[in-house]
Steps between C-alpha positions, in 0.01 A plus 500: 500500500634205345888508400645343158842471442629480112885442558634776712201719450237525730098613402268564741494613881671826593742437166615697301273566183555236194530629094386224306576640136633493136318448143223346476641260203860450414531629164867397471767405772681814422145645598438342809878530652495871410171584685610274784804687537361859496217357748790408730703784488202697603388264778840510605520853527199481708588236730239306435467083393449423119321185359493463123147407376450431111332284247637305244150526288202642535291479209256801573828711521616613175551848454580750200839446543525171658743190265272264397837295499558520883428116535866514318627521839581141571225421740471147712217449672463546841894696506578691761773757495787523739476813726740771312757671677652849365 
């Protein structure tokens, strides 16, 4: 099986399992850093690797209690976030 290598993370092979997770859209960048963090503290605890995967927008995705204002959050297209270190 076929190896990839994100930074020092390793997918594939006899590696240890991958989560790719968070929300689905960033509501606000309060939102997003507080979901990453919890996701990390638990993938931590686990000893297991942690990718953050989110959307800026997705149009299809508003729900009940979704901001219609989340496109407040000073977005530049094509940005891609630092990795975040607790």
């Amino acid at each position: 099986m076929r190896v990839i290598e994100i930074g020092d993370i390793k997918i594939g092979g006899n590696n240890q399992i991958v989560l790719f997770g968070g929300p689905c859209v960033i509501e606000s960048e309060e939102h997003l850093l507080t979901v990453d963090k919890k996701i990390k503290e638990v993938t931590t605890q686990l000893n297991i690797s942690y990718i953050l995967k989110t959307s800026f927008d997705k149009a299809n995705r508003f729900g009940l209690r979704s901001s219609p204002n989340r496109k407040n959050c000073e977005h530049k297209k094509g940005t891609i976030f630092s990795p975040l270190e607790y």
